[in-house]
N, C-alpha and C positions, 0 to 999 in steps of 0.2 A: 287857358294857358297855364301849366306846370309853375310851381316855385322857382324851380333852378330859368326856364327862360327869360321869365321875369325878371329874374335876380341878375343874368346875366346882361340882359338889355340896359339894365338901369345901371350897373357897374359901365358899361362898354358908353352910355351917353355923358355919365361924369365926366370917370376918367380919359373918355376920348381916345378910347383902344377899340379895334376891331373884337367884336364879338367873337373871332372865334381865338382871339387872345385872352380872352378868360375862361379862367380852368383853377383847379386846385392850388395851384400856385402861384395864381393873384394874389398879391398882398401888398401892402403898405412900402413893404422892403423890396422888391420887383418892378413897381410900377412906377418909372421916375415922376413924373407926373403927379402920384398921389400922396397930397402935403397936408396939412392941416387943414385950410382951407378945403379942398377938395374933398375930404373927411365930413365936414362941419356939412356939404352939398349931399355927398351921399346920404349922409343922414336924415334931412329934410326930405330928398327924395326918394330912401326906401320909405320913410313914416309915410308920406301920401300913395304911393304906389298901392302898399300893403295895408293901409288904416290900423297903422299901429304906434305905439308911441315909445320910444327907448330911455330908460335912464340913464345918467351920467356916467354909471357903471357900464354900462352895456355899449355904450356911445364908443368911453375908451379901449374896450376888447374887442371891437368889431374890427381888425386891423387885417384882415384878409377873406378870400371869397368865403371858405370852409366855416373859418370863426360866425361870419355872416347869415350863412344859413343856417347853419346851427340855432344863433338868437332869432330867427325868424320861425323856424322851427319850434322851438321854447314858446314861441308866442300863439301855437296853433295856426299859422301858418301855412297853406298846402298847395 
């Protein structure tokens, strides 16, 4: 399975949007739904998804899909 379906699944179970609602312009600011909390979930659930682990750095600029792959990317990721 690709990065991006991954990536899309695991956005779409958090935040509780249909899958074909996410796209480039998920984000933080778009997604009423996606609060703090919900942030603090995706987090935990890309790190097990992906076996990866994100800094505090990386935690707070992950605020949309784009941004998100990208740090997954950065991490080797594929």
């Amino acid at each position: 399975m690709s990065l991006d379906t991954r990536l899309v699944e695991v956005l779409s179970m958090v935040l509780e949007i249909p899958t074909s609602e996410v796209n480039d312009e998920t984000s933080i600011d778009t997604v009423e739904a996606w609060d703090s909390l919900r942030s603090m979930t995706l987090v935990v659930s890309l790190e097990e998804e992906f076996d990866v682990q994100f800094t505090d750095e990386e935690t707070l600029e992950m605020v949309s899909y784009p941004l998100i792959k990208m740090t997954l990317e950065e991490k080797g990721v594929s």
